[in-house]
C-alpha positions as a Python dict, from the first residue, in 0.01 Angstrom:
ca = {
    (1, 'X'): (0, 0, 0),
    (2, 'X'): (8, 370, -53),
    (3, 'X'): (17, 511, 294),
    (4, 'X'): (252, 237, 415),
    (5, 'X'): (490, 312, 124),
    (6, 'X'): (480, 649, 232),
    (7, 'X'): (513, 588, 639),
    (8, 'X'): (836, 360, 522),
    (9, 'X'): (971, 692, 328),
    (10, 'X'): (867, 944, 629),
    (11, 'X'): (1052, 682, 879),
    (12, 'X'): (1314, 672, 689),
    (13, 'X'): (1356, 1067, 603),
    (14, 'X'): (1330, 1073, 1052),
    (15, 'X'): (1633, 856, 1073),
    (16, 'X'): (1851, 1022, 815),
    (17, 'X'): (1705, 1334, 1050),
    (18, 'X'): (1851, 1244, 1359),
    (19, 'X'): (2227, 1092, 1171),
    (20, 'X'): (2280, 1405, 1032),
    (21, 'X'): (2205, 1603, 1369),
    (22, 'X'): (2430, 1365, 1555),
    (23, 'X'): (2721, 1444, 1280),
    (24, 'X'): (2644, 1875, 1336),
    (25, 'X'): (2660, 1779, 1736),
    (26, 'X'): (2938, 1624, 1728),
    (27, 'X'): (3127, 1857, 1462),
    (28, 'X'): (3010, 2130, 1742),
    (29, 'X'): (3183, 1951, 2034),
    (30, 'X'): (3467, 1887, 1869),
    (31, 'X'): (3481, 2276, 1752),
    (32, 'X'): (3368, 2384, 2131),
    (33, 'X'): (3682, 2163, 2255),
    (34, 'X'): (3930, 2279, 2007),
    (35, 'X'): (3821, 2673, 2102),
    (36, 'X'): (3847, 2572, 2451),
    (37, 'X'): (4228, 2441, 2390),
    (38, 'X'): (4329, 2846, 2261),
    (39, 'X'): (4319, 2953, 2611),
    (40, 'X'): (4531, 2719, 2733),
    (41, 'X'): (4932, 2766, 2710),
    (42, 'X'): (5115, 2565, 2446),
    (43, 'X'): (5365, 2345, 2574),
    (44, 'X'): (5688, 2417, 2370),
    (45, 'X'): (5761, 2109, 2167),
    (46, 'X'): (6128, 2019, 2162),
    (47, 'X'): (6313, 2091, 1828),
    (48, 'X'): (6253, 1798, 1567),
    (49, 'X'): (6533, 1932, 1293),
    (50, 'X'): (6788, 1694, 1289),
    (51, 'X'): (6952, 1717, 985),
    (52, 'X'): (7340, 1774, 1085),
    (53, 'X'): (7512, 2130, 1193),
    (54, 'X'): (7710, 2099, 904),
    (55, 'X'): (7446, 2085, 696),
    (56, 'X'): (7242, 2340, 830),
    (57, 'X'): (7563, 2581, 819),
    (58, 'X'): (7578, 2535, 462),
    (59, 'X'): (7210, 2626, 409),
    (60, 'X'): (7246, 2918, 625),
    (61, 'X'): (7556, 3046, 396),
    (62, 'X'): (7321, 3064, 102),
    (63, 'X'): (6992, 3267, 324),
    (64, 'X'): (7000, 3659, 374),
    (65, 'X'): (7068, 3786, 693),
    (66, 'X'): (6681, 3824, 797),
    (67, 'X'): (6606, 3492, 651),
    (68, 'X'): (6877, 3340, 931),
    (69, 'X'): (6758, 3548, 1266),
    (70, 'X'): (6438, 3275, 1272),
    (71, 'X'): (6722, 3009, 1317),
    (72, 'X'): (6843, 3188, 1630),
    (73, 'X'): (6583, 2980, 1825),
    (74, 'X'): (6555, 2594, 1770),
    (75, 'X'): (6816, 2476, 1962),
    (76, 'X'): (7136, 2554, 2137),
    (77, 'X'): (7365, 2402, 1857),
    (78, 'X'): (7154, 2543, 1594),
    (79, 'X'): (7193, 2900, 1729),
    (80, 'X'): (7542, 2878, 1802),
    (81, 'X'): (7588, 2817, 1392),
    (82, 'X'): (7362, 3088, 1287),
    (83, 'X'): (7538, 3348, 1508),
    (84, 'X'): (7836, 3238, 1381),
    (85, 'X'): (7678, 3298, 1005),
    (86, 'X'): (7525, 3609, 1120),
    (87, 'X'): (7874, 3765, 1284),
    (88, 'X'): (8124, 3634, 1026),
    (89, 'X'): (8107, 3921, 874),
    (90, 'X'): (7972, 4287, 984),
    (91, 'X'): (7906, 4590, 825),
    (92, 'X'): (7849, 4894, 1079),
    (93, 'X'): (7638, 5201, 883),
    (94, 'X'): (7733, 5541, 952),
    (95, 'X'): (7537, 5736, 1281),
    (96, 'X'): (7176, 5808, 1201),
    (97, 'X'): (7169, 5554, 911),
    (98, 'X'): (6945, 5253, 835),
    (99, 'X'): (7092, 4938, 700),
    (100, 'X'): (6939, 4842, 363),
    (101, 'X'): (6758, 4480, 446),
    (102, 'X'): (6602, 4475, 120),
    (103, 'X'): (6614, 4163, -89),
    (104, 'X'): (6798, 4342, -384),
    (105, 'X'): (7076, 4378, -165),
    (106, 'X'): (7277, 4077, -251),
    (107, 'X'): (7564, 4150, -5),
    (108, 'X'): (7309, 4015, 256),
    (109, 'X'): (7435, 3686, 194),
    (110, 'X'): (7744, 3719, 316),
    (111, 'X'): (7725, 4052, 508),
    (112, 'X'): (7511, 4124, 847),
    (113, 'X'): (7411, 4508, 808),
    (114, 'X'): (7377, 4642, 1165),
    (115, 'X'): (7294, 5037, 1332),
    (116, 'X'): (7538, 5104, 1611),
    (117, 'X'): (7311, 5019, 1878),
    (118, 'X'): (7270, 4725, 1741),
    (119, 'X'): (7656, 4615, 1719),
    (120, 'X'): (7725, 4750, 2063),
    (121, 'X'): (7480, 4563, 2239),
    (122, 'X'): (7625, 4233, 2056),
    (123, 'X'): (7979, 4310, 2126),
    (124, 'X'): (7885, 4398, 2482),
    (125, 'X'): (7690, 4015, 2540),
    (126, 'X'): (7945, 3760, 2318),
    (127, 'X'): (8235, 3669, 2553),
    (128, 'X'): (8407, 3486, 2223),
    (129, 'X'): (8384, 3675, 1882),
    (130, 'X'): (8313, 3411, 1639),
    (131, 'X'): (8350, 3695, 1347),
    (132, 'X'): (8593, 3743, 1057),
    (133, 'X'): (8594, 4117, 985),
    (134, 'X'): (8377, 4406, 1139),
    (135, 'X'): (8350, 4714, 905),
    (136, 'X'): (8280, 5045, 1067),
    (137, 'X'): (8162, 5302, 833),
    (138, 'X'): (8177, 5715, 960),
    (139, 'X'): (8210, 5613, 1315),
    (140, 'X'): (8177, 5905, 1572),
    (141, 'X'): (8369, 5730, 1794),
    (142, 'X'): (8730, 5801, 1985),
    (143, 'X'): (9016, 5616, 1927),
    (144, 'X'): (9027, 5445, 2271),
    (145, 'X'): (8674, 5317, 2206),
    (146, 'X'): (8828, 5160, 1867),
    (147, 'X'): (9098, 5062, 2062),
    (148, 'X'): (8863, 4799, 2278),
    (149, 'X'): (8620, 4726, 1961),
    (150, 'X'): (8904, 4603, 1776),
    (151, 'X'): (9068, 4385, 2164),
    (152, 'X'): (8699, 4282, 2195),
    (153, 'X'): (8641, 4155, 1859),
    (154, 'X'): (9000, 3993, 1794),
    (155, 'X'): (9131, 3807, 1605),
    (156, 'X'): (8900, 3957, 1347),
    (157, 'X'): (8966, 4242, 1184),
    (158, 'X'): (8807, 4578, 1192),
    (159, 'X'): (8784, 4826, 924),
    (160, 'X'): (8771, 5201, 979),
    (161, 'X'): (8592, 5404, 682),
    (162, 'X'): (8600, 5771, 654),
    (163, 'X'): (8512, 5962, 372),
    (164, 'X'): (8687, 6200, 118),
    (165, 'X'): (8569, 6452, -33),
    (166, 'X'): (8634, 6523, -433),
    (167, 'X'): (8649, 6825, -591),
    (168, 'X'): (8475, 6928, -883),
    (169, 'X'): (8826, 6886, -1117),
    (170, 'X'): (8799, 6485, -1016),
    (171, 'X'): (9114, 6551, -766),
    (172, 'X'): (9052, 6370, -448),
    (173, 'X'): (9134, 6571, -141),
    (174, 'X'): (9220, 6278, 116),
    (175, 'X'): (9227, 5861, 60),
    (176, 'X'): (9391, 5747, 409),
    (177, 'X'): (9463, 5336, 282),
    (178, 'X'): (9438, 5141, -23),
    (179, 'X'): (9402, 4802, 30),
    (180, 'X'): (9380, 4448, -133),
    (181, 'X'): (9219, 4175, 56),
    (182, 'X'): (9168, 3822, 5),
    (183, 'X'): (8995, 3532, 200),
    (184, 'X'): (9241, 3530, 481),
    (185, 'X'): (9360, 3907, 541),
    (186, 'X'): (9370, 4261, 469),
    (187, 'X'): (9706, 4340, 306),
    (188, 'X'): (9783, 4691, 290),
    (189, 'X'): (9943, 4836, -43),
    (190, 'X'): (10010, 5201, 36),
    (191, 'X'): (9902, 5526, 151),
    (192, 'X'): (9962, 5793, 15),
    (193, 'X'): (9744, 5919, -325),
    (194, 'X'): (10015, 6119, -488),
    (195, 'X'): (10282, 5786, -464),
    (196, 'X'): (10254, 5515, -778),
    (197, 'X'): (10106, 5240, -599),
    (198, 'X'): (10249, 4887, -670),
    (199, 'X'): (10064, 4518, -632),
    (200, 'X'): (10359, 4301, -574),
    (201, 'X'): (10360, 3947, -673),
    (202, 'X'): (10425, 3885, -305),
    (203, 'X'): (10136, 4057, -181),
    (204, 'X'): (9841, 3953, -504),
    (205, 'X'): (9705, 3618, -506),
    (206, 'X'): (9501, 3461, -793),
    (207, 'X'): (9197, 3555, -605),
    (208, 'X'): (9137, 3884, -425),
    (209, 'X'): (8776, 3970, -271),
    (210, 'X'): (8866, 4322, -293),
    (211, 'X'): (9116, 4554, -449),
    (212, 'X'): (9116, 4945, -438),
    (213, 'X'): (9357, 5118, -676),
    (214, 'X'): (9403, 5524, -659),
    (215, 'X'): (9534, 5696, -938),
    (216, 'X'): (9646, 5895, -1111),
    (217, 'X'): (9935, 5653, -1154),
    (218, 'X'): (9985, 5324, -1097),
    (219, 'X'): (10281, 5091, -1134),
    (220, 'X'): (10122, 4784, -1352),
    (221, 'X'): (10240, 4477, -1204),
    (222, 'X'): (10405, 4185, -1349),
    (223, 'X'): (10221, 3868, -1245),
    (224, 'X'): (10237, 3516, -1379),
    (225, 'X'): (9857, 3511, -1486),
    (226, 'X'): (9601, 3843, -1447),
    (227, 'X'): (9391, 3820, -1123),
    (228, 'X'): (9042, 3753, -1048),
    (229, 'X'): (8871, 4030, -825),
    (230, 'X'): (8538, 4030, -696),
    (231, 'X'): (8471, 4362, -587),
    (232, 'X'): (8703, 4664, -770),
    (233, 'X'): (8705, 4981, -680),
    (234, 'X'): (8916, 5286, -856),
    (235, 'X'): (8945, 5597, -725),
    (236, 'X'): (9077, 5841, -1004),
    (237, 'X'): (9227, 5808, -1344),
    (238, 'X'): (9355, 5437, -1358),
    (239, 'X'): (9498, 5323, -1702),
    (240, 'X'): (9595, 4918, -1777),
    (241, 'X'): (9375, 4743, -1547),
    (242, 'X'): (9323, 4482, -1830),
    (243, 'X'): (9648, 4385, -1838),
    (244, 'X'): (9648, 4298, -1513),
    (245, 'X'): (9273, 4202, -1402),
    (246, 'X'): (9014, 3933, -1538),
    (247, 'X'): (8759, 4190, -1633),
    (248, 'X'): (8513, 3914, -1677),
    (249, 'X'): (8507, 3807, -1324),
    (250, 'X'): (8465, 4137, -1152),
    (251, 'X'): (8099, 4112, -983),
    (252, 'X'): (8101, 4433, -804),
    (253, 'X'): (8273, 4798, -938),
    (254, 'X'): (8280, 5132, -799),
    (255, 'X'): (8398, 5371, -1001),
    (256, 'X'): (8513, 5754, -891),
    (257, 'X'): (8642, 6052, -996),
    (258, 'X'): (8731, 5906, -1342),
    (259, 'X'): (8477, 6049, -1517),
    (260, 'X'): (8627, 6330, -1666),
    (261, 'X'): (8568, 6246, -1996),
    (262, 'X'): (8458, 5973, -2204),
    (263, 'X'): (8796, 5841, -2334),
    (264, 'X'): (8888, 5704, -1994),
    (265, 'X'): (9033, 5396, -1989),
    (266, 'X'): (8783, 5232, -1725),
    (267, 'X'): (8455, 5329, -2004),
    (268, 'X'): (8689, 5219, -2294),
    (269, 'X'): (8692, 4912, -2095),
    (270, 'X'): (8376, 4918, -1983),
    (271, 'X'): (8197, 4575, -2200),
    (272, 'X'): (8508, 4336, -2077),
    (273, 'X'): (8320, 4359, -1730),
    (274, 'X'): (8077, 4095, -1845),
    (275, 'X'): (7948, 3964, -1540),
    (276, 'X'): (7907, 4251, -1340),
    (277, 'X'): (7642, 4298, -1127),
    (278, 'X'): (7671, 4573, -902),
    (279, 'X'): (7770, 4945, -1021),
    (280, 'X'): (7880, 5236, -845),
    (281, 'X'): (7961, 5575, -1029),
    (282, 'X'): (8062, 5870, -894),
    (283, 'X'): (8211, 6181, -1051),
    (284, 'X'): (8108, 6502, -1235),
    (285, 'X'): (8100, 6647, -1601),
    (286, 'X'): (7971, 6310, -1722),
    (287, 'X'): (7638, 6272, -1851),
    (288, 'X'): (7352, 5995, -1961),
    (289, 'X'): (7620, 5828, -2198),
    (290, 'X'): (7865, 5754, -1956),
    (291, 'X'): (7564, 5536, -1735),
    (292, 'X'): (7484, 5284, -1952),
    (293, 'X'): (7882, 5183, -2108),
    (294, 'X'): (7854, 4874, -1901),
    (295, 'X'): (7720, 4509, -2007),
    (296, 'X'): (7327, 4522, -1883),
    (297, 'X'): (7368, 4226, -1627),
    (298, 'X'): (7379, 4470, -1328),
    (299, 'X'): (7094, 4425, -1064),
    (300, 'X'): (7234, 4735, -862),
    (301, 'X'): (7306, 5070, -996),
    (302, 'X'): (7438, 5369, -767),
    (303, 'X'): (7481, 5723, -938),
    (304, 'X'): (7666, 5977, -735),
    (305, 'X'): (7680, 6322, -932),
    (306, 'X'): (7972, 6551, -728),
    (307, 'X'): (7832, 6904, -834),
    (308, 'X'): (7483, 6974, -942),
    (309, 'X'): (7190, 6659, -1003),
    (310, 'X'): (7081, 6574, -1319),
    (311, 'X'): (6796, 6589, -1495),
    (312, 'X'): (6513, 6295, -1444),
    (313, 'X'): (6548, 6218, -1822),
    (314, 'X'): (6921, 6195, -1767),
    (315, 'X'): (6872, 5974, -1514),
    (316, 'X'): (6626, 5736, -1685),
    (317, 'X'): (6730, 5698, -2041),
    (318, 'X'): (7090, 5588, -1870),
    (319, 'X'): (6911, 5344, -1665),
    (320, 'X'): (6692, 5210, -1901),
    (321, 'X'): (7023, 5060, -2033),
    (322, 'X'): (6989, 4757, -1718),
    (323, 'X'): (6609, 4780, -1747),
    (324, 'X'): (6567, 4381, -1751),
    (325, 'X'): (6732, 4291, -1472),
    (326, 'X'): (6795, 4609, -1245),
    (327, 'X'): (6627, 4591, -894),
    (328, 'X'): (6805, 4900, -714),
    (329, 'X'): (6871, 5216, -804),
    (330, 'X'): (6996, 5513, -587),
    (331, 'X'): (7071, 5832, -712),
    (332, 'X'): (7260, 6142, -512),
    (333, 'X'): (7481, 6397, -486),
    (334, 'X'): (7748, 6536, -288),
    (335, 'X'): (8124, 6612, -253),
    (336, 'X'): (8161, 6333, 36),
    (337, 'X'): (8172, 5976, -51),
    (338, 'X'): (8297, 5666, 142),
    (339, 'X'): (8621, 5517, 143),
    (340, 'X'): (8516, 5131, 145),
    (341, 'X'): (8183, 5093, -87),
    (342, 'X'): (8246, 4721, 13),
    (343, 'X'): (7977, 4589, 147),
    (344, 'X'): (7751, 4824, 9),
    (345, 'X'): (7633, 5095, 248),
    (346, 'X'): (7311, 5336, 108),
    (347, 'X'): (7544, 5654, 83),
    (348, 'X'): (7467, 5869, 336),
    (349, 'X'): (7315, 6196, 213),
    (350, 'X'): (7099, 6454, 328),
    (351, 'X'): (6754, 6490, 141),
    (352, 'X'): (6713, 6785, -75),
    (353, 'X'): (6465, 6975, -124),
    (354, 'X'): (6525, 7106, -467),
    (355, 'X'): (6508, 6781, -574),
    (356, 'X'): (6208, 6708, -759),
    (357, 'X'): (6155, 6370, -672),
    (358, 'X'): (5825, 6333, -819),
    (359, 'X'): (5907, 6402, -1128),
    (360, 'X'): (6246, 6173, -1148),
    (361, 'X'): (6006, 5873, -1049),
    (362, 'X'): (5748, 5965, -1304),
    (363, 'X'): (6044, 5923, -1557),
    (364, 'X'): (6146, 5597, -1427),
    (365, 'X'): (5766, 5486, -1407),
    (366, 'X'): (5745, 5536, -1784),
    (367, 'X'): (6033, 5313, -1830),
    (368, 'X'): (5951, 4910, -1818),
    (369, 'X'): (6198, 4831, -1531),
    (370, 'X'): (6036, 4487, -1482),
    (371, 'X'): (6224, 4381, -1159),
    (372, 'X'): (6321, 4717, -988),
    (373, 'X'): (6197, 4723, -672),
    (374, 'X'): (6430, 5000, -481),
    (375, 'X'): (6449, 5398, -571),
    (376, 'X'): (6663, 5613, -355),
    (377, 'X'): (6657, 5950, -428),
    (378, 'X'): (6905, 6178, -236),
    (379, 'X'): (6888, 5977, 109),
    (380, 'X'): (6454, 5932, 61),
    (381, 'X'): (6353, 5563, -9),
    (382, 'X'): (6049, 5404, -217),
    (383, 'X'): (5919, 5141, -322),
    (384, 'X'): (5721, 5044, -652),
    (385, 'X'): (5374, 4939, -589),
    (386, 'X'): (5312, 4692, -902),
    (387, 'X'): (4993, 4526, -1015),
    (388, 'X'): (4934, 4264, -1281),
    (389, 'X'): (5328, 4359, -1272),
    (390, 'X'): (5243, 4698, -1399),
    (391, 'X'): (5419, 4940, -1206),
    (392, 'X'): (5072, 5109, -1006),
    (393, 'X'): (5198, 5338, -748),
    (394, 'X'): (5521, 5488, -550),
    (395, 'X'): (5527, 5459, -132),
    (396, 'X'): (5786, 5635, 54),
    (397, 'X'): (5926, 5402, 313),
}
């Protein structure tokens, strides 16, 4: 009874043998065919996104500008809403510049930052501009060029930024326009910088994207109810704004040339502006103290010293102020500075080498900025290299 027990056992061991080799041969075939199929081209499979273009426009209004070029490709309709996304609204950097594609850059969602290559070669193919407003920052270009941007790209309008320069007393030395804008147009104000400039009732709304006020003196208007203004930007001494603007709603503010000393209105001011979220200062004679007057809900923080460049422990203990939340910071200096800081361009400066850059980002390393994950120092980019969220390493990008 033994030995046949044990032929019944070996029998059966055989047979479970031979399943289990079937199941590997088969497993290989299958694996041999599916190798096989790599070589072969892949027949492109008609789009299966049908959700409707309305739809899809509205989740395209919400996605950065490199999250939308992937949309560029599923199907005719599909692309012919994402362009229109992608060219409502363009932002042309200065010669020799790189648009900022980095998340942090919140402007992304409504702005398309593009080189000058790039914009000419898209003007040059689109019989029908879809756009809203084309901004052209520094352009080396002559007027009659302009001239057939602006016929090419109409109805929209286009934007020509220079820059000024401002002296070391705060004065500024040339300011061609100052504008207010709101969702339909670009209304012009006045100017001249020497002149009182004067918002009319006529001309303000009770929502402007944009309004640019030069000082030193300006007219405060009489309105029915103060303004709300998404992006501000004030270019010298400008007293009363709060009688005039909801502080609270301003998300963007650049301030410069009023930083003369620390009794200025626009620092007096300074906690009103509680939901601000982008910062731009630029002036001299102002210190760490001045940096950090503002609520610390800003994810963006530009510092543009006129004469000299501070310190890298002036530079950190004022930006320690936003440390929670801040995810760019730039830091420069220079007597040039842009006329329209709206979109946000990286201001264009030349890297210096007296700079000790090392040493500013040491500073900055020893500070917890949790979510900061942009330096630009003097034109020179880098990124924080985190691990465990601990802030490892600096690359230069």
């Amino acid at each position: 009874m033994t030995a046949e027990r044990d032929v019944t056992m070996i029998a059966n061991s055989l047979e479970d043998l031979k399943l289990n080799l079937k199941v590997m041969l088969e497993r290989v075939e299958a694996l041999e065919s599916v190798l096989s199929m790599r070589t072969l081209p892949i027949p492109s499979a008609p789009c299966t996104l049908s959700l409707p273009l309305e739809i899809i426009g509205l989740i395209l209004e919400n996605l950065t500008q490199r999250d939308v070029y992937p949309f560029l490709s599923l199907s005719r309709g599909i692309n012919y809403v994402a362009r229109a996304r992608l060219l409502r609204q363009i932002c042309v950097v200065a010669e020799g510049q790189v648009p900022n594609l980095h998340e942090s850059n919140e402007d992304l969602k409504s702005w398309s930052m593009l080189t000058t290559h790039q914009f000419f070669m898209i003007v040059e193919s689109i019989k029908s501009w879809p756009g809203v407003t084309v901004v052209l920052h520094q352009p080396q270009f002559s007027q009659a060029l302009i001239n057939k941007i602006k016929d090419k790209v109409a109805p929209a309008e286009v934007i020509v930024v220079d820059s000024i320069s401002i002296r070391p007393n705060g004065m500024l030395e040339r300011l061609q326009t100052v504008k207010a804008s709101n969702e339909d147009a670009l209304r012009q104000l006045n100017s001249d910088v020497d002149t009182s400039i004067m918002l009319t009732p006529e001309v303000a709304t009770e929502h402007l994207s944009r309004l640019t006020l030069v000082g030193p003196s300006i007219e405060i208007p009489k309105l029915h109810s103060k303004l709300d203004v998404d992006c501000l930007e004030i270019f010298g001494e400008v007293n009363g704004i709060d009688q005039f603007l909801n502080l609270g709603a301003i998300s963007q503010l650049t301030v410069a040339s009023a930083c003369v000393k620390y009794n200025s209105t626009i620092y007096q001011l300074a906690p009103q502006f509680k939901n601000l979220r982008d910062l731009c200062l630029a002036g001299s004679f102002f210190g760490s103290q001045f940096i950090p007057a503002f609520p610390d809900t800003l994810r963006r923080l530009v510092v543009h010293w006129i004469t000299g460049f501070p310190t890298p422990w002036t530079i950190s203990s004022g930006a320690s102020h936003y440390k929670a939340e801040l995810a760019y910071l730039e830091i420069c200096s220079g007597t040039s500075f842009p006329t329209n800081t709206w979109p946000r361009p990286s201001l264009s400066v030349e890297p210096d080498p007296k700079v000790d850059t090392k040493e500013i980002l040491e500073e900055l390393k020893s500070v917890d900025f949790a979510q900061l994950a942009i330096v630009v120092i003097q034109g020179r980019r880098f990124l924080p290299r985190r691990v465990l969220g601990e802030w490892y390493e600096t690359i230069e990008v």
